[in-house]
C-alpha positions in Angstrom: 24.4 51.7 -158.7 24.8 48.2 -159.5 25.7 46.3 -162.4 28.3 48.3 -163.9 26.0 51.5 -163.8 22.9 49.8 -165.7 20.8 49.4 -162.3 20.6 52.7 -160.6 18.9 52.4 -157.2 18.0 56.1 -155.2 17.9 55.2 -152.0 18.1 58.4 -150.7 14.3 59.4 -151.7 11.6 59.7 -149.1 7.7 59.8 -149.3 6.1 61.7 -146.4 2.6 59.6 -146.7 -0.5 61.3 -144.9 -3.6 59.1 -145.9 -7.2 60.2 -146.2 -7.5 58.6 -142.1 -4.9 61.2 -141.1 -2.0 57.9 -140.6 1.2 59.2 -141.3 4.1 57.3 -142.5 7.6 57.1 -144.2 8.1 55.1 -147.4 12.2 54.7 -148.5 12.4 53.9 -152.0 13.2 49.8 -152.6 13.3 47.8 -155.8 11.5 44.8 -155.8 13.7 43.5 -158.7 16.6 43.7 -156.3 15.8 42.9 -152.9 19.3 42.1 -152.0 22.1 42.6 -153.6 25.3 39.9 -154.1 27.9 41.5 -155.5 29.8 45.2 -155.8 27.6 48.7 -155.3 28.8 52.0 -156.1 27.6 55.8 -155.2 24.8 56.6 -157.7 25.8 60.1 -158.4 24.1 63.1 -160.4 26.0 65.8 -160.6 24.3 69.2 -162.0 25.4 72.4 -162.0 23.8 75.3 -160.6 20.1 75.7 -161.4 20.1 72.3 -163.3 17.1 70.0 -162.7 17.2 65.7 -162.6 14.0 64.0 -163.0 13.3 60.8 -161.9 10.0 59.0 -162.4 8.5 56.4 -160.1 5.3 54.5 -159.5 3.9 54.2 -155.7 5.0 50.7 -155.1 8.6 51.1 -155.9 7.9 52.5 -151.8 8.4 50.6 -149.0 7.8 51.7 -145.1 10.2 49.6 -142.8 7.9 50.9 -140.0 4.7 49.4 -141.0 6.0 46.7 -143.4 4.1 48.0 -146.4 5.1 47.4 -149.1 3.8 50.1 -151.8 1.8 53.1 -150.8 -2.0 52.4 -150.9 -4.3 55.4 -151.5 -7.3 55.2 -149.3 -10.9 56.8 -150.8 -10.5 60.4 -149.8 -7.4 63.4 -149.7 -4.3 61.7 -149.5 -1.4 63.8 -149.0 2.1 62.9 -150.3 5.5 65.1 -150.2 9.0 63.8 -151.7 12.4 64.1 -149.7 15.5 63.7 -150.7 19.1 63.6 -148.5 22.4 64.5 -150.1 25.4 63.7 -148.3 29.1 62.4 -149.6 30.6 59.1 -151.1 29.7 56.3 -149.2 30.7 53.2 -151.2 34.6 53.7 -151.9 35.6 50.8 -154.1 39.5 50.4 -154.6 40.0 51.0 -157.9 37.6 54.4 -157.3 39.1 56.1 -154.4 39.4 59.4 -155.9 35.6 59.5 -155.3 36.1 60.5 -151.6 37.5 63.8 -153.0 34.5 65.2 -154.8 32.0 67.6 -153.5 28.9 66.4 -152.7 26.0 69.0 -151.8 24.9 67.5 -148.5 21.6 68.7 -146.6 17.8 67.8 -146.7 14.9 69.1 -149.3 11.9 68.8 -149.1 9.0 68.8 -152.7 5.6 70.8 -152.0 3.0 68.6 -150.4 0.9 67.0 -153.5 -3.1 66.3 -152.7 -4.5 63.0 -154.5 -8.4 62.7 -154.3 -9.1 59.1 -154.9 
């Protein structure tokens, strides 16, 4: 998060991209808004109890694949194939005057959404 919590960035989101040529790729999530960032960041955290849900909502070009330099995903005439992932892990951005951060517990692992089919 930036700005005092009013800019929440999720940069641990993943699109697994499989266009209608077969290409596969990577998109990391990347706001065009805030390409770079000047000043202090701090962990964007969720926390939910068990069997809780958090939605977030996104458009295709808020996506950007380091790999191939794209800069949204671009859905070709045919099946394209798109899955979400998303990495948990701990505090990563320990500010001094928030160290009691490092202390909570953070559910850390990999998920993966069900693979979503988009006819264009």
């Amino acid at each position: 998060m930036m700005a005092n919590g009013k800019v929440q960035l999720p940069d641990n989101i993943t699109l697994n991209f499989n266009d209608a040529r077969g290409r596969e790729r990577k998109f990391k999530f990347g706001d065009k808004k805030h390409p770079i960032v000047a000043g202090r960041l701090d962990d964007y955290i969720v926390p939910l109890r068990a069997g809780s849900t958090y939605t977030l909502r996104f458009t295709l070009d808020q996506f950007w694949s380091h790999d191939t330099s794209e800069f949204e995903v671009r859905l070709l005439p045919g099946k394209n194939q798109l899955s979400a992932e998303f990495e948990g892990g701990g505090a990563r951005l320990v500010n001094l005057d928030m160290p009691g951060i490092k202390l909570m517990n953070f559910w850390t692992g990999k998920v993966q959404s069900n693979t979503l089919s988009i006819e264009k």
